[in-house]
C-alpha positions as CSV (number, residue, x, y, z in Angstrom):
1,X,61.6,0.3,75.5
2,X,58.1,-0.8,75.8
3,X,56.1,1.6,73.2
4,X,53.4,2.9,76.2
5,X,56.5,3.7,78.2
6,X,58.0,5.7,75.7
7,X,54.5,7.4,75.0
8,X,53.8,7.9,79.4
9,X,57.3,9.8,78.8
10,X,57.2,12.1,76.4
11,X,53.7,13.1,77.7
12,X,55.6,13.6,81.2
13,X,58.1,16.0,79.4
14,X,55.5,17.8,77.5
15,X,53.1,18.5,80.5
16,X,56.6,19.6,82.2
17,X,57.9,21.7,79.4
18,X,54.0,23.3,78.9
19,X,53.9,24.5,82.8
20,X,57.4,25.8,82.1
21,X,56.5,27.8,79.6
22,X,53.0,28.6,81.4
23,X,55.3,29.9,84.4
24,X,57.6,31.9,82.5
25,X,54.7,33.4,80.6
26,X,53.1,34.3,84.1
27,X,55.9,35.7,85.5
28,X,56.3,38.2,82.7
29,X,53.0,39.6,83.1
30,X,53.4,42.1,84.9
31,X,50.5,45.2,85.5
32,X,51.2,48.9,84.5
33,X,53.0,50.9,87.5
34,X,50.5,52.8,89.4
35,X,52.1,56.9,90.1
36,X,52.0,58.6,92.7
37,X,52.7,62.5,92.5
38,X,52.8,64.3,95.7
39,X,53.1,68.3,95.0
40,X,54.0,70.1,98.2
41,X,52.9,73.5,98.1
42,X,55.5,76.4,98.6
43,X,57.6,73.7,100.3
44,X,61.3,75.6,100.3
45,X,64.5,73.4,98.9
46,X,65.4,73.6,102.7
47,X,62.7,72.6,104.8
48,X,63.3,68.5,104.9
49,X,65.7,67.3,107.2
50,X,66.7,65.5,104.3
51,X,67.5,68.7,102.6
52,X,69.4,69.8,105.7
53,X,66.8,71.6,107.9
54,X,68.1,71.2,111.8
55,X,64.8,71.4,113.5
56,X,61.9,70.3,111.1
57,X,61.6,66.3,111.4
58,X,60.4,64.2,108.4
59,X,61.4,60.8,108.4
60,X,58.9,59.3,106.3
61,X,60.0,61.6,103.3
62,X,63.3,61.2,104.2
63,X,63.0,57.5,103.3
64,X,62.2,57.8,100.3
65,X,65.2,60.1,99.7
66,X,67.8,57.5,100.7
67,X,66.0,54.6,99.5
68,X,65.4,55.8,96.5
69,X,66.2,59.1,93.9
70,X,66.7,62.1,95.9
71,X,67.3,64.9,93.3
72,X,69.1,68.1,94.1
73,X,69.0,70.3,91.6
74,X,65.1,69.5,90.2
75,X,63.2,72.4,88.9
76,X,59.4,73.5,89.3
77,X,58.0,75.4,86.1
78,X,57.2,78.4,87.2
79,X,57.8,80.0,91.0
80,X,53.8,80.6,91.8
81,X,51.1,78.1,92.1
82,X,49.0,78.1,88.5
83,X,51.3,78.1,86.1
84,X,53.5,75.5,88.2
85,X,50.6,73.2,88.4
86,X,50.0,73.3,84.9
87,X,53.3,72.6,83.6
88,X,53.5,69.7,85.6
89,X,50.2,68.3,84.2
90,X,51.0,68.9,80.5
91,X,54.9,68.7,80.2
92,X,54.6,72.2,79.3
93,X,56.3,75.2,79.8
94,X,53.1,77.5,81.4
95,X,53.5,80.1,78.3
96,X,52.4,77.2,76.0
97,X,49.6,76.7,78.1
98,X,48.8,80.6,78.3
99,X,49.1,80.7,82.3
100,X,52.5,82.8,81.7
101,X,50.9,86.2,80.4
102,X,50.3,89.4,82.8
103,X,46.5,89.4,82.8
104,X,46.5,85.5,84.3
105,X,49.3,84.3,86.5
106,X,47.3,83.5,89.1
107,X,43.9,82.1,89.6
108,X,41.2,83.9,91.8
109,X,38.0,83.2,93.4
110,X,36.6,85.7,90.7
111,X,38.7,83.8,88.0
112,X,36.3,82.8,84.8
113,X,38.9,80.9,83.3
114,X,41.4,77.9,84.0
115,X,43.6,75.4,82.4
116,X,42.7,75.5,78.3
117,X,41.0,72.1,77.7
118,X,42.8,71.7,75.2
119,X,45.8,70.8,77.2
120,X,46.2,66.8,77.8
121,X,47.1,66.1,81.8
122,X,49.0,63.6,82.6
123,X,45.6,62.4,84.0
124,X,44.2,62.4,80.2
125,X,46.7,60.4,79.6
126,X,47.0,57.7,81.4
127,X,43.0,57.1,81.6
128,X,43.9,56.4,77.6
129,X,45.4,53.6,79.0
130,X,43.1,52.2,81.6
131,X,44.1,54.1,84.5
132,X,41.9,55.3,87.5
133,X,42.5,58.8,88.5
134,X,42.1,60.7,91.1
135,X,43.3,64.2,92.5
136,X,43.2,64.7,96.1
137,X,44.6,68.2,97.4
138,X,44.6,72.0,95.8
139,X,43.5,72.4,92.3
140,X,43.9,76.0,91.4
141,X,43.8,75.6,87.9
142,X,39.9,76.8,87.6
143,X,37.3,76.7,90.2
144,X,33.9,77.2,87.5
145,X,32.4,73.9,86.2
146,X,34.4,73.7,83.2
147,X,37.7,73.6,84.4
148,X,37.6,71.2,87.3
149,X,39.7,68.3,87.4
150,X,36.8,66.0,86.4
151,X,36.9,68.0,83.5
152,X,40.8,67.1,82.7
153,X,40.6,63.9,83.2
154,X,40.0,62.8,86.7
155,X,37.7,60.1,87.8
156,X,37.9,61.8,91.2
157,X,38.2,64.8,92.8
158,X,38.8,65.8,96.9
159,X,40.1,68.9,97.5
160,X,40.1,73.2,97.4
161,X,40.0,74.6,94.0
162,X,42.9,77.4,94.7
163,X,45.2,78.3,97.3
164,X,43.9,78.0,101.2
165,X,44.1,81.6,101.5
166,X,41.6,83.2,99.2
167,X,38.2,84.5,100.2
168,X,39.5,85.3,103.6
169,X,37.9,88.5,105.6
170,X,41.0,90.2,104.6
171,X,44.4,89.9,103.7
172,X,47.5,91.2,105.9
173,X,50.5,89.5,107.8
174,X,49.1,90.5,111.0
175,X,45.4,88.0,109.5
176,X,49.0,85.3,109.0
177,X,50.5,85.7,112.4
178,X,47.2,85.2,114.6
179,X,45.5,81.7,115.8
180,X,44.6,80.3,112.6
181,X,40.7,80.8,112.3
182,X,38.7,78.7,109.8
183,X,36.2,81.1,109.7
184,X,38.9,83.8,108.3
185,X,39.2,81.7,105.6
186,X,35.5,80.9,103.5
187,X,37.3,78.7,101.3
188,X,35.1,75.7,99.8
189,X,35.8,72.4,100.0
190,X,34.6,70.2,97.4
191,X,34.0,66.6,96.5
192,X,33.7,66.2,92.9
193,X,32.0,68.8,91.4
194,X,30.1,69.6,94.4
195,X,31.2,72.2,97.3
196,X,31.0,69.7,100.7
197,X,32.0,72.0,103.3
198,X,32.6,75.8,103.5
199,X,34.2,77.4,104.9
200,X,36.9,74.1,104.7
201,X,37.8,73.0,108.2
202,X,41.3,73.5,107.7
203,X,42.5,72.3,110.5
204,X,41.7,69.2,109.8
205,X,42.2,69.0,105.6
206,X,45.5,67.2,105.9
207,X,44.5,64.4,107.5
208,X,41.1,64.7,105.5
209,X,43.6,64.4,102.1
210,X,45.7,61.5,103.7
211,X,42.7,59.5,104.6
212,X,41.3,60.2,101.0
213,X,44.5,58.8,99.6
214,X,44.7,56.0,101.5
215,X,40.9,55.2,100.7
216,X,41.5,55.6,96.7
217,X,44.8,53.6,97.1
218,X,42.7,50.9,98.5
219,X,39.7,51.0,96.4
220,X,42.2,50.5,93.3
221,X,44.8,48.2,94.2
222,X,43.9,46.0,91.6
223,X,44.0,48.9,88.9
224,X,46.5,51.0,87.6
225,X,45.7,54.2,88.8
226,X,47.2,58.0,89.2
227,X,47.3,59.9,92.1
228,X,47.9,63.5,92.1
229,X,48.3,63.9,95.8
230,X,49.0,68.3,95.6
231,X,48.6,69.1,99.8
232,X,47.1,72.5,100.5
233,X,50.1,72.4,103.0
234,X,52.5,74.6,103.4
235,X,51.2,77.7,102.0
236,X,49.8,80.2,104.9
237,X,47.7,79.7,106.6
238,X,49.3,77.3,108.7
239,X,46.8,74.6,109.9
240,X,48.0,71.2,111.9
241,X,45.4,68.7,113.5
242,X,45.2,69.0,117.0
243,X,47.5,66.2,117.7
244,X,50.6,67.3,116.0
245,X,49.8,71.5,117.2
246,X,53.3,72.0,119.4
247,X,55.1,69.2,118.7
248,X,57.7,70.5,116.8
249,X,60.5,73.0,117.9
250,X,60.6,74.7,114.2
251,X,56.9,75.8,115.7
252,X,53.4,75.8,113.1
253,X,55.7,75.3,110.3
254,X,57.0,71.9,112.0
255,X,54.1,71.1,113.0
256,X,52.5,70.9,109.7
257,X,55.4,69.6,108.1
258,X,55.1,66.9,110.4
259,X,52.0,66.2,109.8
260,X,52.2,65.8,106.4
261,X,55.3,63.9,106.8
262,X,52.7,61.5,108.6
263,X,50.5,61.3,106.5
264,X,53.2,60.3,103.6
265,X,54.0,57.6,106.0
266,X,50.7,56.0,106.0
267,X,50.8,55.9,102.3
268,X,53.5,54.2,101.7
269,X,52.8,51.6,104.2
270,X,49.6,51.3,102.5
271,X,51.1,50.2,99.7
272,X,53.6,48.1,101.4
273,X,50.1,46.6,103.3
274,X,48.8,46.2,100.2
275,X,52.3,44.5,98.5
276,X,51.9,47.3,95.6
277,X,54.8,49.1,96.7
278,X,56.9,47.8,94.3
279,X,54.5,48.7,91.4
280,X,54.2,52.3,92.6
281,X,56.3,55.2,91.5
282,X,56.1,57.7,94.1
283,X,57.3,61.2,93.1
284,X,57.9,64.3,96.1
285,X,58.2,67.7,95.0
286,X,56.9,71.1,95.4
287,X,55.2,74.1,93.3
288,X,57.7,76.8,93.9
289,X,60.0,77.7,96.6
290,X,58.9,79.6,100.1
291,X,57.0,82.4,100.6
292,X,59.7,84.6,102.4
293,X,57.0,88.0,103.3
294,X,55.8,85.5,106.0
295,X,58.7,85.5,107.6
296,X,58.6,82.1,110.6
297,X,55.3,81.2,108.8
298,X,57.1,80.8,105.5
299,X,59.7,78.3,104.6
300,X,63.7,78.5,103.4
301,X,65.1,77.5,101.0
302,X,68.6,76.5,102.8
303,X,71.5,78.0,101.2
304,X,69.9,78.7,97.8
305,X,69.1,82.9,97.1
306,X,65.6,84.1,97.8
307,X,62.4,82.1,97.2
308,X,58.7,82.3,96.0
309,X,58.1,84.6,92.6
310,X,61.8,84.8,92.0
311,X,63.5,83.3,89.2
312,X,67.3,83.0,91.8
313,X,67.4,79.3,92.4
314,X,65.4,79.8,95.7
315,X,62.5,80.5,94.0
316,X,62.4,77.1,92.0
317,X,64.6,74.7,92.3
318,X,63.0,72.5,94.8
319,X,63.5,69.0,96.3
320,X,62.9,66.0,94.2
321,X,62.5,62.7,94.9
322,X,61.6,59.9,93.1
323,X,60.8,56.6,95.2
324,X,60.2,52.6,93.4
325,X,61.4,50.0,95.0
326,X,63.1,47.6,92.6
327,X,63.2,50.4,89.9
328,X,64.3,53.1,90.6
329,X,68.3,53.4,91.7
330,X,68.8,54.6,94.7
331,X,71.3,57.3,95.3
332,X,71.7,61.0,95.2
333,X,71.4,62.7,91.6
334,X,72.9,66.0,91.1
335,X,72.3,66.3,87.5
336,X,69.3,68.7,86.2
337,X,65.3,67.7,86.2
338,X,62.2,69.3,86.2
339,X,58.3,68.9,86.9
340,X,58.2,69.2,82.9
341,X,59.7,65.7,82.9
342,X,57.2,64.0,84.6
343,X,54.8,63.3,81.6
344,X,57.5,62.1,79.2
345,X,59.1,60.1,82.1
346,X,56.1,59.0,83.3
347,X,54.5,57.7,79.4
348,X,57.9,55.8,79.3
349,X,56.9,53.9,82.4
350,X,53.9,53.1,81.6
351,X,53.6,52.7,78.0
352,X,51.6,55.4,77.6
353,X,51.4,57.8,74.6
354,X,52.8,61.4,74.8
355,X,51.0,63.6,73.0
356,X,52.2,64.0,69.8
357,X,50.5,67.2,67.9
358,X,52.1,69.8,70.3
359,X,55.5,70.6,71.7
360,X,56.6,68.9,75.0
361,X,59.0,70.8,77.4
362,X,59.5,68.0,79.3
363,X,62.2,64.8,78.8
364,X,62.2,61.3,79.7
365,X,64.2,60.5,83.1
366,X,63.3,56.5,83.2
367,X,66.6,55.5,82.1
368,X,68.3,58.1,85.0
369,X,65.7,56.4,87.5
370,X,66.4,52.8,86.1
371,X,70.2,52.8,85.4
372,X,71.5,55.9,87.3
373,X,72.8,57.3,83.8
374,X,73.4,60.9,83.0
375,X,70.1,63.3,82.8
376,X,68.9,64.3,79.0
377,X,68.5,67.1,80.3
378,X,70.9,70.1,80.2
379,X,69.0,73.2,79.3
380,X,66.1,75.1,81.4
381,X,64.3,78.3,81.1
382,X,63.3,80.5,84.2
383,X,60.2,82.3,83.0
384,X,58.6,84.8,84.9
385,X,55.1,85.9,83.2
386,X,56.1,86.4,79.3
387,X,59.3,86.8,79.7
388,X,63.0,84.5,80.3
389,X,64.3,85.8,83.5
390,X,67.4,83.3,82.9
391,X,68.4,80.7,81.6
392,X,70.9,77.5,82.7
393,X,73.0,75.3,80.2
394,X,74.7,72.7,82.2
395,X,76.4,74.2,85.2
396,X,76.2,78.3,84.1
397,X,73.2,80.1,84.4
398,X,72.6,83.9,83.5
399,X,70.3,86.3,84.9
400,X,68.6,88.8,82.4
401,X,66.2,90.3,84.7
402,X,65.4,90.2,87.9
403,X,63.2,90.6,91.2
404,X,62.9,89.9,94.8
405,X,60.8,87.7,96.6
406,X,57.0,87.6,96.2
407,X,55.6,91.1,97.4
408,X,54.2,93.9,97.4
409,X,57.3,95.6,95.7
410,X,58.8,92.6,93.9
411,X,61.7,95.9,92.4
412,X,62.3,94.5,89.2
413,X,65.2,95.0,87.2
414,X,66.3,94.6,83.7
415,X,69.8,94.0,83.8
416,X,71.8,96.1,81.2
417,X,74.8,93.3,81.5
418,X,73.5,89.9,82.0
419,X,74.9,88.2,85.3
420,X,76.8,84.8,84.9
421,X,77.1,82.4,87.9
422,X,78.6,78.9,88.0
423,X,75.5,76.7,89.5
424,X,77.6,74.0,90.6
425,X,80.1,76.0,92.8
426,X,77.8,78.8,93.6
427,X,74.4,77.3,94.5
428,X,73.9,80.8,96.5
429,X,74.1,82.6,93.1
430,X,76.7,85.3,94.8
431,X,79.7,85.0,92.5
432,X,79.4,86.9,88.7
433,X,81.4,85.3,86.4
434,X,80.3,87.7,83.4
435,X,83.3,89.1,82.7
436,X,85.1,86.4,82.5
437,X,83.4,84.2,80.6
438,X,81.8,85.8,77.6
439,X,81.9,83.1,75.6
440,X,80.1,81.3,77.6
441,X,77.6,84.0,77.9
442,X,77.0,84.7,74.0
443,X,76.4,80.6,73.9
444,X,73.2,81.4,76.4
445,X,72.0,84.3,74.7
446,X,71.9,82.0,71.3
447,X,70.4,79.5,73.3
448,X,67.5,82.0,74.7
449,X,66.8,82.9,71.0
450,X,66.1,80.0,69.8
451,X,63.2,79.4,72.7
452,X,62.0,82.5,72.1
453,X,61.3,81.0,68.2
454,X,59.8,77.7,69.9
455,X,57.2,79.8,72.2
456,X,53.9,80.5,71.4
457,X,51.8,81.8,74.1
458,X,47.6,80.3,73.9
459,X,45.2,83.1,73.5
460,X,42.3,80.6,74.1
461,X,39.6,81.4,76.5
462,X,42.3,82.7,79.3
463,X,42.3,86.2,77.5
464,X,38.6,86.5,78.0
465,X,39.3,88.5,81.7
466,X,41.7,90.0,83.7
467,X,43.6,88.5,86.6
468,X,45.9,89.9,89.1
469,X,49.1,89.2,89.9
């Protein structure tokens, strides 16, 4: 063969052989997932249609159930707002984070402390890595300068620093059961570090939050970014935009859900618009379970026991649902999770590092999302201020104390034998095995000792004033 041939040839194959490899290479690249973590607030295990509500309509979260993870036996941290929102930020159980104690459960408009800066968000986190964040929705985790979200590692910041019903004129279900007033309500709404609007027009502030999402989706959609997406929605006051008022025959609870619902909807086809849907883990959970005392204003949660400030299932277990197209297996998952697992689970996703000079409650879930294998997890506590309430190892959970839904009289009880209830046959917590199973009892009681060794509440600045239950 002719020499220049042979040279033409092999300079054929190596151009060929170089764009093969430059292909391959390309198609390997492949961006950090963005997350997505919306945090319902006192959104009840049985208020999705999903979840098996009759009359309360919410297809767009429903899709994500059945097309991707839908989780029914996920756990919030704690069954009121704070310490729920901080445990899901840190991976920590809210008595690490010293949001557990009696003084501050809760955080007030006359509040002077918040989350300890110390802590490391998931927000923190993941700006380590490159990430744009932004928090869009109810903070309640400190209102003064120091311990907004800006502070804990958010670029951005849209939202009411605590719950939608503080600083109202007063406080009584009959304030509840009227037509929603804004002016009731002198909440602030702030953009930032800078109050925008007060009293908030809450009539409006979900679709304010779902526009503000969509906006920060779009302004980032060619950086890895977090969203915490934590809706002021459904905690009473009830407010729905005109457009969805009476639409729904569960009433203002319907209404709002659906809503919301909408406004999940627009999401998600924002990223689909935007073809980032596939590198976008969207999570759907809630803070706690309902707030029962508000009777048709509250939620339910379905067939579980009780709800809000409770540590029966109805108080936190909570729906779960985890939504990637491409990554995460679809299907249902009845094995145990909790908020606490986000951080670890979301590090392993995105190659982030977890914070390695404290103690992590949470556990990684990426292979359960990925592969559909069983949960690491097995074991979870049910804390009520200082103290464990219960505990659950696999399918048994005991009861050591107890108390009724969030009230005035919340008639706690310290339980001279501990109750025993198989969580698998008896979501409704109505069937004491104690007796039977002792064995299985002295295991838990083992197992709540050697938590008790692990726990070390923060004094930090949080026991610098008193809060209020």
């Amino acid at each position: 063969m002719n020499r220049s041939v042979i040279v033409l040839l092999c300079t054929l194959l190596l151009s060929i052989s170089c764009k093969q490899e430059s292909e391959t290479s390309n198609a390997t690249v492949k961006r950090s997932p963005n997350v997505i973590v919306i945090f319902m607030d006192d959104l009840g295990y049985g208020d999705l249609s999903s979840f098996g509500h009759p009359t309360i309509k919410t297809p767009n979260i429903d899709r994500l159930a059945y097309e991707g993870q839908k989780w029914t036996s996920f756990y919030t941290a704690s069954s009121v707002c704070s310490p729920s929102r901080g445990a899901l930020l840190t991976g920590r159980y809210p008595i690490r984070i010293g949001l557990g104690g009696e003084k501050h459960r809760v955080f007030f408009p006359e509040s002077i402390g918040g989350l300890p800066s110390a802590e490391i968000t998931i927000a923190e986190m993941l700006k380590a890595q490159g990430y744009r964040t932004g928090i869009i929705g109810k903070w309640h985790l400190g209102h003064l300068p120091e311990y907004l979200p800006t502070k804990q590692g958010f670029d951005y910041y849209f939202g009411i620093p605590y719950s939608n019903d503080m600083n109202g004129v007063k406080w009584g279900l009959d304030t509840f059961f009227d037509t929603p007033n804004i002016n009731m309500w002198n909440v602030p709404l702030m953009e930032n570090e800078t109050i925008i609007e007060r009293p908030a027009n809450q009539h409006t502030i979900t679709k304010r939050y779902t526009e503000k999402a969509v906006a920060f989706i779009t302004e980032n959609k060619n950086n890895p970014f977090f969203l915490y997406l934590p809706y002021s929605m459904v905690h009473t006051p009830l407010f729905a935009s005109e457009s969805f008022l009476n639409t729904s025959s569960r009433g203002l609870f319907g209404d709002v859900m659906s809503e919301v619902d909408a406004g999940i909807g627009q999401i998600i086809s924002t990223l689909e618009k935007l073809q980032i849907d596939k590198e976008t883990l969207v999570v759907f959970t809630s803070d706690n379970g309902p707030w029962l005392m508000m009777l048709e204003h509250g939620g339910s949660a379905g067939l579980l026991k009780d709800g809000k400030g409770t540590t029966w299932e109805g108080g936190m277990r909570v729906p779960g649902i985890f939504y990637m197209p491409g990554t995460v297996h679809p299907g249902i998952i009845d094995d145990m999770g909790t908020t606490l697992d986000l951080l670890p689970t979301i590090a392993s996703l995105t190659g982030a590092s977890i914070p390695s000079d404290r103690i992590i409650d949470g556990v990684d879930l990426s292979a359960v999302l990925k592969d559909k294998v069983t949960s690491p997890r097995s074991q979870f506590l049910y804390y009520r201020k200082q103290e464990i309430y219960a505990v659950r190892n696999r399918e048994y959970k005991a009861h050591y104390t107890t108390e009724t839904a969030y009230q005035g009289n919340n008639q706690k009880k310290v339980l001279d034998k501990p109750l025993l209830f198989n969580i698998n046959h008896d979501p409704s917590e109505k069937y004491n095995h104690s007796e039977e199973h002792p064995e299985i009892l002295k295991e838990l009681n083992v197992l709540v000792e050697k938590y008790k060794e692990s726990i070390i509440s923060v004094p930090s600045e949080l026991d610098k004033y008193p809060i209020e239950e």
